[in-house]
C-alpha positions as CSV (number, residue, x, y, z in Angstrom):
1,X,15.4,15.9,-2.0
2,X,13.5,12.8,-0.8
3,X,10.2,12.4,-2.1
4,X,8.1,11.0,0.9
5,X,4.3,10.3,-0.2
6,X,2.5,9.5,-3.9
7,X,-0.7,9.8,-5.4
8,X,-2.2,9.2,-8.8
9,X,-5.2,10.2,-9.9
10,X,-8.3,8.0,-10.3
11,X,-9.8,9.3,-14.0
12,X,-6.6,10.9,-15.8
13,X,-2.8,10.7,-16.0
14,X,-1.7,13.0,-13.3
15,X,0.3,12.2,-10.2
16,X,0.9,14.0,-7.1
17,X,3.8,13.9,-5.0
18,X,5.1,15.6,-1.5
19,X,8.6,15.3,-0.2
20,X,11.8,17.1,2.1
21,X,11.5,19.7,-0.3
22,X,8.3,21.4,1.6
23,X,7.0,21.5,-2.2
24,X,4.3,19.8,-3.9
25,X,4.7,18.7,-7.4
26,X,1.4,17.7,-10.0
27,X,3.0,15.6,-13.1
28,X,1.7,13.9,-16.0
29,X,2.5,10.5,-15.0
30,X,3.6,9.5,-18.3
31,X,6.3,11.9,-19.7
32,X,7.1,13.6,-16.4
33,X,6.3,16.8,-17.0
34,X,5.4,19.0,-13.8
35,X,2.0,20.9,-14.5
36,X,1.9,22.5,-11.0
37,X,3.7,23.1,-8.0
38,X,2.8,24.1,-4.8
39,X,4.6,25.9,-2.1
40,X,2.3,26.9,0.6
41,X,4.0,23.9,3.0
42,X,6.4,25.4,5.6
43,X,7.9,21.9,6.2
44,X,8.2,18.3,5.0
45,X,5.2,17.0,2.8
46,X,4.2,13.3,4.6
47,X,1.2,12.9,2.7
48,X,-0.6,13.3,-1.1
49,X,-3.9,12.1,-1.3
50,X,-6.0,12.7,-4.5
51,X,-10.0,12.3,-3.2
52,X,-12.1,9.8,-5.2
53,X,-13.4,11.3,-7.8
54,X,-10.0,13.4,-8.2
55,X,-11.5,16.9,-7.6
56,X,-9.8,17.7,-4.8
57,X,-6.0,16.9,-3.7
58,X,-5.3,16.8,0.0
59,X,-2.0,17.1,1.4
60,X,-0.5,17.4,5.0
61,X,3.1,18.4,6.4
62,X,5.4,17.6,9.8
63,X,4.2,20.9,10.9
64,X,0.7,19.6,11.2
65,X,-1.0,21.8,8.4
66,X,-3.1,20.4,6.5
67,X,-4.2,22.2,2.8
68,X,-6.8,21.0,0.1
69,X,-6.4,21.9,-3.4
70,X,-9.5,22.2,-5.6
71,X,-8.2,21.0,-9.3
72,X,-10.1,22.6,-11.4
73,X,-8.4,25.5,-10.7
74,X,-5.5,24.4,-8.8
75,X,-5.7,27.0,-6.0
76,X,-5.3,26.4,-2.2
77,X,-8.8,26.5,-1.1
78,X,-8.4,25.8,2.9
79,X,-5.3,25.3,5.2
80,X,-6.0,24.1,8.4
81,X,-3.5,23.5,11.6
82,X,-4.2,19.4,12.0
83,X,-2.5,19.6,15.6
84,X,-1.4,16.2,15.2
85,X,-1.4,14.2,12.0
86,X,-1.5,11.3,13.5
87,X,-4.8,10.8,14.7
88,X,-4.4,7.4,16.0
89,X,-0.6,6.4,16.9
90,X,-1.6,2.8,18.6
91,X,-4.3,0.6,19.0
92,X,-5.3,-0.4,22.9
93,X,-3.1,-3.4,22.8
94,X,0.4,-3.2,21.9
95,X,3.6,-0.6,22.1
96,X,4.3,0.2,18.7
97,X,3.1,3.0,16.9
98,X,1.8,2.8,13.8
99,X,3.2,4.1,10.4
100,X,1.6,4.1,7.4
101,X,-1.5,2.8,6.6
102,X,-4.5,2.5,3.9
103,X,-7.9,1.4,3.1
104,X,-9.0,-1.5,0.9
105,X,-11.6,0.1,-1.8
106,X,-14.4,-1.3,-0.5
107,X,-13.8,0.8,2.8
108,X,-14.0,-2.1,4.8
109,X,-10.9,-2.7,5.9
110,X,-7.1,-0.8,6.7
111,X,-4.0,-2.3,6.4
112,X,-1.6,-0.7,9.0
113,X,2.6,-0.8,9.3
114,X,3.9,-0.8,12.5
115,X,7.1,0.5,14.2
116,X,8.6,-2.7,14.4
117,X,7.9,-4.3,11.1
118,X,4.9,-6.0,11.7
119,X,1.9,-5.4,9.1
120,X,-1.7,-6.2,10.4
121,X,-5.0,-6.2,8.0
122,X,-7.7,-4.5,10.5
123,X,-11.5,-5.1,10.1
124,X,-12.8,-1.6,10.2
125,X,-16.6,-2.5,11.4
126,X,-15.5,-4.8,13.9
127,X,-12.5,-3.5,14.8
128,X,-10.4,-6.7,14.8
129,X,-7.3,-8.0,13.4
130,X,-8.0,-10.5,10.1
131,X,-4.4,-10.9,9.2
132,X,-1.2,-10.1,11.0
133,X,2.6,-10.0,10.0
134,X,4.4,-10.6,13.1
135,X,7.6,-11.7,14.6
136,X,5.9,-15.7,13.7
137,X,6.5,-15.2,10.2
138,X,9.3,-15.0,8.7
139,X,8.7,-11.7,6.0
140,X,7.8,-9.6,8.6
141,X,10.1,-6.5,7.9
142,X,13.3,-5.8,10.0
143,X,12.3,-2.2,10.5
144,X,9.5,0.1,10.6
145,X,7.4,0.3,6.9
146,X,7.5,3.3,5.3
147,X,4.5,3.0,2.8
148,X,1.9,0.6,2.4
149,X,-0.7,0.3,-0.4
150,X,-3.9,-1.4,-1.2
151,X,-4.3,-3.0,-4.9
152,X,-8.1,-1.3,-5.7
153,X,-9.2,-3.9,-7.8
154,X,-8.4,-7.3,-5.7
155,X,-7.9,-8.6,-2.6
156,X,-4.0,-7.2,-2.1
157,X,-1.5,-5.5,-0.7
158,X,1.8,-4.4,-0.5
159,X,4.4,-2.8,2.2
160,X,8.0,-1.2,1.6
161,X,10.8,-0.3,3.7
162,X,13.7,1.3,3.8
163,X,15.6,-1.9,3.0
164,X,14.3,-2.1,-0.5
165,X,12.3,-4.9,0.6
166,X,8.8,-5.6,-0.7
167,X,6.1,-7.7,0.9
168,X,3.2,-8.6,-1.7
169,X,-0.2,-10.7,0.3
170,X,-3.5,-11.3,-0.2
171,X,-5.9,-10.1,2.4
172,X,-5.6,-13.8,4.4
173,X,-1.6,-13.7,4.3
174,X,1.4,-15.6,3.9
175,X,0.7,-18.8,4.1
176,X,4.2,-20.4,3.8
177,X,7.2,-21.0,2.2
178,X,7.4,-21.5,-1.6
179,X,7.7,-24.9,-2.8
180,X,8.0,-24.5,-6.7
181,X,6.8,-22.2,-9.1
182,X,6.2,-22.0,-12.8
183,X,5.2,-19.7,-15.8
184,X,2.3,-20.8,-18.5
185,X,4.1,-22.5,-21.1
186,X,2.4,-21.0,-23.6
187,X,3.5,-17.0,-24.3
188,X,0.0,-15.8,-25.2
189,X,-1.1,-16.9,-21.5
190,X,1.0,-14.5,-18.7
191,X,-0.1,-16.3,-16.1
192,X,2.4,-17.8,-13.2
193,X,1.6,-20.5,-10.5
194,X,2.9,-20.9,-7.2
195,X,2.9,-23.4,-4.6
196,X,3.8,-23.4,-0.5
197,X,5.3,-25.9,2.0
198,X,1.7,-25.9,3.4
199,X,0.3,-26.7,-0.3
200,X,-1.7,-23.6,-0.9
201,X,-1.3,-23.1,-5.3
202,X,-2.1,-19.7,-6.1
203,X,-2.6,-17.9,-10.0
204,X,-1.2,-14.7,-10.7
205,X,-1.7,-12.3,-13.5
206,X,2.4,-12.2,-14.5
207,X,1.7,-9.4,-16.6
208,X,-0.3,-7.0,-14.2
209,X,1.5,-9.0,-11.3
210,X,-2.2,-9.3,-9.4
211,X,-3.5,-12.2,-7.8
212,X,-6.5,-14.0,-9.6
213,X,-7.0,-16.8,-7.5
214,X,-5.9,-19.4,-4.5
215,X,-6.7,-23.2,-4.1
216,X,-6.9,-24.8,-1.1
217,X,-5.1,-28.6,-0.2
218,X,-7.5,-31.1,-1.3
219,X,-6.5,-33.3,0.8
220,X,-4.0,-33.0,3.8
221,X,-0.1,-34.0,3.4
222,X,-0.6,-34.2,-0.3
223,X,2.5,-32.2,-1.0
224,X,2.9,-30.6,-4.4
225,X,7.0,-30.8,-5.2
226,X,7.1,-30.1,-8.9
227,X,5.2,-27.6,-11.3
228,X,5.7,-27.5,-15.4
């Protein structure tokens, strides 16, 4: 059975998972074990969602039901008919609906996948787009996302399809093509460099795979063709 939505908890090594099955599993995230399993869903689980301090599990179905678990007893403590899960299918402008979508951990912001393939990075105060993945760049996806996620402890992202294609970014996007790239030379350092057509260099963390930091061009056309 296809598993179609994930959640780990915030404090302790338990992971939550909903798929075709109708069932919901809690595991220890580390051998695999499953610790509970819930069966009050009369259709496909869509959605997981442990709350922030990981007292309460949330999860919703394709027949609109929504049910919260409380954890310390792991017992169904309200189900309620959602009537639509998807509260908000579209934004004014636009034709395509939106898919999955989540919010940075500041709150701030939302990071939504589109029908199409694009990804947009959505200001929630101002309700504006800060960052878009369209048809003008060429990793928008070929299809419609099926799970995006936001990194909680930087500025990142990332968004899957069905393809088995990943899109990693930062909060201000792609900013080109890669130029060269390179790996610290030195084996106690797991840090990796990369550069773009447009000359942006940015760090990464090679070992957590996070993004630490981005440079600017100091100067225009100063192209940067060769890292060590």
């Amino acid at each position: 059975m296809s598993v179609y939505s994930c959640s780990l908890h915030p404090h302790n090594e338990l992971c939550a998972t909903g798929g075709e099955d109708d069932k919901v599993f809690v595991c220890n995230r580390n051998t695999g074990q499953i610790l509970y399993e819930f069966t009050e869903h009369k259709n496909t689980v869509t959605d997981v969602h442990f709350n922030r301090n990981g007292t309460y599990l949330a999860t919703a179905d394709l027949a609109d039901d929504i049910v919260l678990h409380k954890l310390q007893t792991m017992s169904s403590e309200s189900d309620k008919d959602g009537g639509n899960l998807v509260f908000h299918k579209r934004f004014p402008a636009g034709d395509s609906k939106i898919l999955p979508g989540d919010i940075s951990a500041d709150g701030k912001k939302f990071v939504a996948s589109y029908d199409n393939g694009a990804v947009r990075l959505w200001d929630l105060r101002v309700c504006i787009t800060m960052m878009k993945i369209d048809e003008n760049n060429p990793l928008m996806h070929s299809g419609g996302c099926t799970k995006v996620a936001h990194d909680k402890a930087s500025p990142f992202f990332m968004s899957g399809v069905i393809a088995n294609k990943i899109v990693f970014s930062p909060h201000a996007g792609p900013v080109g093509a890669i130029e060269c790239m390179a790996f610290s030379p030195s084996a106690d350092i797991r840090l990796a460099a990369t550069v773009t057509l447009s000359e942006h260099i940015s760090i990464w963390d090679s070992s957590k795979f996070n993004l630490l930091t981005n440079f600017e061009p100091a100067r225009e056309n100063d192209g940067i063709t060769e890292m060590r």
